[in-house]
N, C-alpha and C positions, 0 to 999 in steps of 0.2 A: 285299583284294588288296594287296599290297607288292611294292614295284619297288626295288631299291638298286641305284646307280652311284656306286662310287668316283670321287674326285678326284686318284688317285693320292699323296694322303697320306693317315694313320692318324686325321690329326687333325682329318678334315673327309668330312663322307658326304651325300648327298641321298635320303631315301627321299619315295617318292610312293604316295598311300593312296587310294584310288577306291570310292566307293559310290554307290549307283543315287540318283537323282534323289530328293528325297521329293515324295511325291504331295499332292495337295489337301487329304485330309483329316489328313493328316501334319501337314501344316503348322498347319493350323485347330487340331487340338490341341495344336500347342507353342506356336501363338500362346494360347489357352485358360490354360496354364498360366503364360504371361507375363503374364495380366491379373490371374491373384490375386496375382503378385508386385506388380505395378502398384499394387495397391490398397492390402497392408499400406505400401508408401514410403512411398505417397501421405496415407496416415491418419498416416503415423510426421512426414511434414513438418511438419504440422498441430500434432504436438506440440511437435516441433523450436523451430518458431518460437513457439509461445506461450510455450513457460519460458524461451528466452532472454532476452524480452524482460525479464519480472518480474525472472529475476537479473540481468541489466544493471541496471538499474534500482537494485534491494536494495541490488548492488553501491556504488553511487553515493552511497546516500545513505549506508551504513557509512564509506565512505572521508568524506564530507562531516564525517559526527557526530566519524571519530575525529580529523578533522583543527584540528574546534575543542574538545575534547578533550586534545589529547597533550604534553605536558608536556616541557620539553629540559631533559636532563640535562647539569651544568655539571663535573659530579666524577665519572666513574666506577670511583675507586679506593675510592669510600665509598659506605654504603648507607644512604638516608635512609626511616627510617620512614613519611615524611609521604606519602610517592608509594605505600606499598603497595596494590595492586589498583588503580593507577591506567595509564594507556597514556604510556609516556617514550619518547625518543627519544635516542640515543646515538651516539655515534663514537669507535673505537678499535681497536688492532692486536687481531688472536686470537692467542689462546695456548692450548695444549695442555700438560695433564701430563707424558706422556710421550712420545717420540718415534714413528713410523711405520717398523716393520723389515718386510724381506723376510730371512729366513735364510736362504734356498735360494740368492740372488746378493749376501748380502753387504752386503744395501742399507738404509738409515736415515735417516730425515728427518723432522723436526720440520712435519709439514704436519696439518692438517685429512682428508686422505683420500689414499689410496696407491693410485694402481689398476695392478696389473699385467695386459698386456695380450697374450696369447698369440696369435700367426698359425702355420697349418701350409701349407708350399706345395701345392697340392694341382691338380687338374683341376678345370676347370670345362664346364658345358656351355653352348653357346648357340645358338638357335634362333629361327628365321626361315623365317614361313609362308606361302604365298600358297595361292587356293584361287581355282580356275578350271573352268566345264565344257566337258566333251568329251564328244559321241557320247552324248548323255543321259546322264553323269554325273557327280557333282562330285568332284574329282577337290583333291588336294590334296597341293603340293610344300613339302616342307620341308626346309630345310638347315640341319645340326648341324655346329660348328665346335668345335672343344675347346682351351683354351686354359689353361698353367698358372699359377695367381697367389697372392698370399700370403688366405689369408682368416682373419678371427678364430672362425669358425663351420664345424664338419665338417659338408663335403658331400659329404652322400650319393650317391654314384656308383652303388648299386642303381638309381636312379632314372633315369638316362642311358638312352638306346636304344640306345648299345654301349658296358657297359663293359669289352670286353677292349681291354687298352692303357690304359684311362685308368681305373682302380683307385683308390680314394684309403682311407687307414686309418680304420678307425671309430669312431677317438678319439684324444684330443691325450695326450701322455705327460706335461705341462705343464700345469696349468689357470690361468686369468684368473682374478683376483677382487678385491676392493677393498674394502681398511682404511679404518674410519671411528674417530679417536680418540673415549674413552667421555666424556672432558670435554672441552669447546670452553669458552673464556671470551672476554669481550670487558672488560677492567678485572678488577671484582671481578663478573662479574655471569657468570651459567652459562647457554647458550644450549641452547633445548630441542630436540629433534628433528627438529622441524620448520623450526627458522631452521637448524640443522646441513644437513639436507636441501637447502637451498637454495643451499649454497656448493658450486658446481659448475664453477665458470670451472676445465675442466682445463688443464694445461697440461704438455708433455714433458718428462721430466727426461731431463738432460743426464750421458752414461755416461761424458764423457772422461775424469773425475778417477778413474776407479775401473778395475781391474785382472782381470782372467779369473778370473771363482770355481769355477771349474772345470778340469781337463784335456780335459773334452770338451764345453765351451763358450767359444767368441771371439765376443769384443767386435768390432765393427764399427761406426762412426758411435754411435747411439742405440741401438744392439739389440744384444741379447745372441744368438749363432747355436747353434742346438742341430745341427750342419752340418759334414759333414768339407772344407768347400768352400764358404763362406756365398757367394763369388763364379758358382758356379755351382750354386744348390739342388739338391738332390732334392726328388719326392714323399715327404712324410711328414715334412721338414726342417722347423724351429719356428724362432720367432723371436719373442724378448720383448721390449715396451719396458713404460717405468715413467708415467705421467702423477700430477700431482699438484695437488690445489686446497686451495687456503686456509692457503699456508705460514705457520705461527705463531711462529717461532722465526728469528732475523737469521742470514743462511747464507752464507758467504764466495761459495759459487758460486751464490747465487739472490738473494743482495740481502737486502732487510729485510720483516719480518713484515707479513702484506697488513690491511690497515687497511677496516672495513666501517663501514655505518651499518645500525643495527636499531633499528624501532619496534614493542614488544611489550608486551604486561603486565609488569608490577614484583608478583613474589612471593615474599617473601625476598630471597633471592639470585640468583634465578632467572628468564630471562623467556621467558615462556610466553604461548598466544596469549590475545587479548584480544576477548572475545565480544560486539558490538554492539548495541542494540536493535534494531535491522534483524532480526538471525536470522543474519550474516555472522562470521567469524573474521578480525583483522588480527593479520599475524604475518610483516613486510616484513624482508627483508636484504638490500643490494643494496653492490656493492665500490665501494669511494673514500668520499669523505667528503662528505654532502649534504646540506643541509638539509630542517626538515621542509615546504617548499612541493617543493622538487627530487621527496622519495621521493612525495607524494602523486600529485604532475603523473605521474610515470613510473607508478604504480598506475593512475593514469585513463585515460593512453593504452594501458597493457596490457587494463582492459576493454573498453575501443572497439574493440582490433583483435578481442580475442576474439567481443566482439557480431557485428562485421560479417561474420567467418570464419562464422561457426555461420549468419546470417542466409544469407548465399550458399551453407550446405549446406542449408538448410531447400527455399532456391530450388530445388537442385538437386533434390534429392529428390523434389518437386512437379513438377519438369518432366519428372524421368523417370518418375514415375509415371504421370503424365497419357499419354507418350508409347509405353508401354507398353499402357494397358488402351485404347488406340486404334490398338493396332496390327494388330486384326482387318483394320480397315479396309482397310487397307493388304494382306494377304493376301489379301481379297475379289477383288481387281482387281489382282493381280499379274502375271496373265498376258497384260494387254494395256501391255507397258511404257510407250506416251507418257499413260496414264489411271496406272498405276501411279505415275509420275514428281511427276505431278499432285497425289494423292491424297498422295502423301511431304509434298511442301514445305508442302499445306496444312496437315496432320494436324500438323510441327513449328510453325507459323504459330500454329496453335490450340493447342497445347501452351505457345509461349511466353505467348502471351497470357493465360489463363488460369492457367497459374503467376504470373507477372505480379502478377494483381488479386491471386490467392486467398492472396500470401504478401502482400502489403498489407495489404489486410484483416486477415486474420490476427493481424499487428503490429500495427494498429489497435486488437483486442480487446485486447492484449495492456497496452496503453498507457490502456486508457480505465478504470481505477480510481486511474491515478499521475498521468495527463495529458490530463484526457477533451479540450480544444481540439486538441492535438497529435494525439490517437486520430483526430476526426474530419474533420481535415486530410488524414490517411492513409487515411482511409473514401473520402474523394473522388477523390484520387489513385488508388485501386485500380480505380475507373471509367475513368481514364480510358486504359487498353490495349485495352477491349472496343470503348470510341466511336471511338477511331484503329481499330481494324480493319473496325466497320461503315461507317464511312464511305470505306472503301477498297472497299467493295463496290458494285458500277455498282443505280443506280434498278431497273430493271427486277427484277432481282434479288431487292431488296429487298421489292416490293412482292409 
């Protein structure tokens, strides 16, 4: 059943959706089906957190080996035999062969990557739900508001629950896309795919010095307006900007060629990654000039956050699984809410806890062939979520 009530504009509606209660064994089976979910997260955390630990680990000691290893290069407009297949470390402006054009506006620039960036003004939709019952059944209001903005991505307006009035085209006339030069250098030295890959610091280029390449495109600020009115769009009206990374060439309006530091293999002329005894690949490029304690410290703090990001998904994972394939319980006794209420806080109580130990431990195994003292530090620590909760439980209880 569907109820709609205008707001007296086009651009904003409430429909309200009503179906019958579900019954008890309704429920028992989608709870049912939440528990085999529950179970593969719950097995998938398990993995989560053991491989993190091992490549954290790997991690640590590659960066360790390459850092007593890696050799500074004092000349890199020459190429010394003695370092080939060895790990160097450098500092120096890029430079690129040939310059970065757009023909369609005219545009050219000596940079490392040209990204042109295409928005169409278009509708959008937005949606805000609440869900309340009535009269035994659950019943459910939602409010769609529509609103027009620049996006770099066509959206789909089949998709909207009304789209008369707010229609959008189902393609840009204009596409986005982004030059990568085929040689990057850093001296005499040619930088491989993967250090190119890495020079992403974008940044907007500046449209004042340059002139309408069109009759039926103005310039406005940074954008190019594909717009009989860029002051006041239409649906379907485009707008381009230009971003750029890794300027290689001295530019009256951007200054001078961006200066990196890179730590890779020396082959030839060329540096490419450098494969460790670990099992690890180091193959660093980071902007400004740093040495080699700077770029290693910044590699170590990069795998600490990534360790601790992945440990806290591993957490998560564990805790919603746990709190899923116990969420029978919770439907068992839903119908008496102050035991229902009950049954909630303890079921998350024992979820945390349990996640808790089990992503300890976990780390623990994970840690006990690189660090077995540290592994069984964390063995005992994972005990102790379960003894804080039994001894939160009164004598009698327990007994």
């Amino acid at each position: 059943f569907q109820q709609f009530s205008d707001t007296g504009s086009r651009k904003e509606h409430v429909k309200i959706t009503s179906e019958p209660k579900p019954g008890f064994l309704e429920r028992l089976s989608e709870t049912s089906g939440g528990m085999l979910i529950g179970l593969v997260t719950f097995l998938l955390a398990f993995y989560l957190l053991f491989t993190n630990e091992g490549r954290a680990l790997r991690t640590a000691k590659s960066l360790d080996e390459g850092l007593s290893l890696v050799v500074p290069l004092d000349n890199i407009h020459s190429i010394s035999q003695q370092n080939e297949g060895r790990l160097v470390h450098l500092t120096g402006a890029l430079s690129t062969s040939k310059p970065l054009f757009d023909p369609s506006y005219g545009l050219s620039i000596k940079a490392v990557k040209l990204k042109r960036n295409v928005e169409m003004y278009q509708w959008v939709e937005y949606e805000d739900s609440q869900e309340y019952e009535e009269n035994g059944e659950i019943k459910k209001e939602t409010k769609y508001s529509y609103n027009t903005e620049w996006k770099s991505e066509v959206v789909n307006s089949r998709n909207f629950d009304r789209e008369i009035g707010h229609k959008n085209p189902s393609a840009m006339a204009v596409e986005s896309f982004t030059a990568v030069s085929p040689n990057v250098q850093v001296g005499s030295f040619v930088l491989s795919k993967g250090l190119v890959d890495k020079i992403d610091d974008f940044k907007q280029l500046s449209l004042s010095h340059l002139e309408d390449p069109h009759a039926d495109v103005t310039r406005g600020g940074d954008y190019f307006y594909h717009s009989d009115n860029p002051r006041r769009p239409e649906v379907g009206d485009l707008r381009v900007s230009f971003f750029y990374a890794g300027l290689s060439g001295d530019d009256p309006h951007l200054g001078s060629a961006a200066k990196v530091t890179v730590i890779a293999r020396q082959r030839g002329d060329q540096l490419v990654p450098y494969h460790t005894k670990s099992g690890d690949i180091l193959e660093m490029l980071y902007p400004g000039d740093l040495s080699v304690e700077e770029v290693f410290q910044k590699e170590h703090e990069s795998n600490t956050m990534k360790t601790w990001a992945l440990r806290a998904a591993g957490w998560l994972s564990m805790f919603v699984g746990i709190s899923l394939m116990t969420r029978i319980f919770y439907t068992l006794v839903d119908w008496f809410p102050v035991v229902r209420d009950l049954v909630n806080v303890g079921l998350k109580a024992f979820a945390l806890c349990v996640a808790s130990s089990l992503s300890l431990l976990t780390i623990s195994v994970g840690w006990l062939f690189y660090r077995p003292l540290w592994a069984l530090l964390l063995a005992l620590l994972s005990v102790v979520p379960i003894v804080v909760a039994r001894s939160r439980v009164p004598p009698k209880k327990q007994q």
